[in-house]
C-alpha positions as CSV (number, residue, x, y, z in Angstrom):
1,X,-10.7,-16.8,-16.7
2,X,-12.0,-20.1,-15.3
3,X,-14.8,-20.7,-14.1
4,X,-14.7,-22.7,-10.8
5,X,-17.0,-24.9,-8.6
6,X,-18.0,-24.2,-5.3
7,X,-15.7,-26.8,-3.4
8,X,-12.7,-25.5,-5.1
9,X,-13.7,-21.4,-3.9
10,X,-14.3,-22.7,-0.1
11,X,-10.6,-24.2,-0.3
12,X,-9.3,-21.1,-2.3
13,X,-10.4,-19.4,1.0
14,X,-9.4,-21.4,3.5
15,X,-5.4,-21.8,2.5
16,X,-6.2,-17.9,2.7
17,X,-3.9,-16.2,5.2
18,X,-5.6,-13.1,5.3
19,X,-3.0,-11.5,7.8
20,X,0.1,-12.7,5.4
21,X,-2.2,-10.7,2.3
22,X,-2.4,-7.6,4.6
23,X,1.2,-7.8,5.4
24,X,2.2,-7.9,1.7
25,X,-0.7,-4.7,1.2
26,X,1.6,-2.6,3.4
27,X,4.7,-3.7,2.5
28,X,4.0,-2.6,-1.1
29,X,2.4,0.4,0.0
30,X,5.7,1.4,1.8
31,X,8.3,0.7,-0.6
32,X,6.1,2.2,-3.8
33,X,6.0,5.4,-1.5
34,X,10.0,5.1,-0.4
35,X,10.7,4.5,-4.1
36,X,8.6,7.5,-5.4
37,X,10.2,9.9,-2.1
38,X,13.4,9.0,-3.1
39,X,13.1,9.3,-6.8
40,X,11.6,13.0,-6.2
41,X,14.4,13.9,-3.4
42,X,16.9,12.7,-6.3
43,X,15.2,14.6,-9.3
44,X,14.4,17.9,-7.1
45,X,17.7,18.3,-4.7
46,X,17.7,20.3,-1.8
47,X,13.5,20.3,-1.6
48,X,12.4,20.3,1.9
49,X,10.7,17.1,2.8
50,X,7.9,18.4,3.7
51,X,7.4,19.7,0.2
52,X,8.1,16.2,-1.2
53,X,4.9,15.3,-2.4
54,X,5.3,11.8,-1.4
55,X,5.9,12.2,2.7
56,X,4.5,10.5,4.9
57,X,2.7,14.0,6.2
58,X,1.5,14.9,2.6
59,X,0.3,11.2,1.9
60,X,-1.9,11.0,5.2
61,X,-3.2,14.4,3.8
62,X,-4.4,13.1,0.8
63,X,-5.8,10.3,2.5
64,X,-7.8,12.1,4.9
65,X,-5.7,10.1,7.9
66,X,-3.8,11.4,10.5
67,X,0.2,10.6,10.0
68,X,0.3,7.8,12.9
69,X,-2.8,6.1,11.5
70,X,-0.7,6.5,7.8
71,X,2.8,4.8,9.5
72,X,0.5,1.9,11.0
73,X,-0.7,1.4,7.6
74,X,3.1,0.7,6.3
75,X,3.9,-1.1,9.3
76,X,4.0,-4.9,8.5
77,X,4.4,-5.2,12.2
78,X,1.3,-3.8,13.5
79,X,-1.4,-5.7,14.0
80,X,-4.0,-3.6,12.9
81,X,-3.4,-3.2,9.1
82,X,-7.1,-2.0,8.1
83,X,-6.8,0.3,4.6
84,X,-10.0,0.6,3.1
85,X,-11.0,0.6,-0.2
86,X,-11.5,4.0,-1.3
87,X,-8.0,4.9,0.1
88,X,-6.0,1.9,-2.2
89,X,-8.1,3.1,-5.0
90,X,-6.5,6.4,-3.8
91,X,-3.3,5.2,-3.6
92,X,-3.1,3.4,-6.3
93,X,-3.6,6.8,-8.3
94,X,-0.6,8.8,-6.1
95,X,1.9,5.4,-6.7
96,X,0.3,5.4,-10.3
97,X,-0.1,1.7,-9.6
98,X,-2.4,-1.2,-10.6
99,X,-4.6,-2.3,-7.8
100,X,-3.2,-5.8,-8.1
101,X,0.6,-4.4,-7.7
102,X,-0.9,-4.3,-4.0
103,X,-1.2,-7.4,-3.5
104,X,2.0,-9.0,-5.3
105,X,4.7,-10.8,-3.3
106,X,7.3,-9.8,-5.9
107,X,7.3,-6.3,-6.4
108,X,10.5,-5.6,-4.5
């Protein structure tokens, strides 16, 4: 890991496009759940999707979020794209997923 000087972390942070990170959060957060719905809808056919432990209802659940707060999350669109911590630690468990994976470009 190298160790870096002061002047290079203030221009590490401002090429930062914090709203272009977000997007890529939610965009990963999306497709690791579509991935892991589909891959249970394949595996257990004819399951109700509400049973599917990886719908949108039953991930909000776990969260502690309502549904429509969940969808925002996944929406690269909206423009408030706040996840906290606690719930991509929590995530990140349900996708069984490294915390980085979050925030890669190339994923999908």
């Amino acid at each position: 890991m190298e160790v870096k000087h002061v002047y290079q972390i203030y221009e590490l942070l401002d090429n930062l496009d914090i709203k272009e990170e977000r997007k890529i959060i939610c965009r990963n957060i999306k497709n690791f759940r579509t991935q892991r719905y589909n891959n249970y809808k394949k595996q257990y056919k004819g399951v109700q999707s509400y049973h599917n432990p990886y719908s949108t209802e039953n991930i909000s659940s776990y969260l502690g979020i309502s549904k429509v707060h969940y969808k925002r999350l996944e929406n690269e669109k909206d423009k408030c794209k706040h996840v906290t911590l606690d719930n991509l630690i929590k995530l990140s468990l349900i996708f069984d997923v490294n915390l980085q994976d979050f925030l890669n470009n190339n994923n999908f």
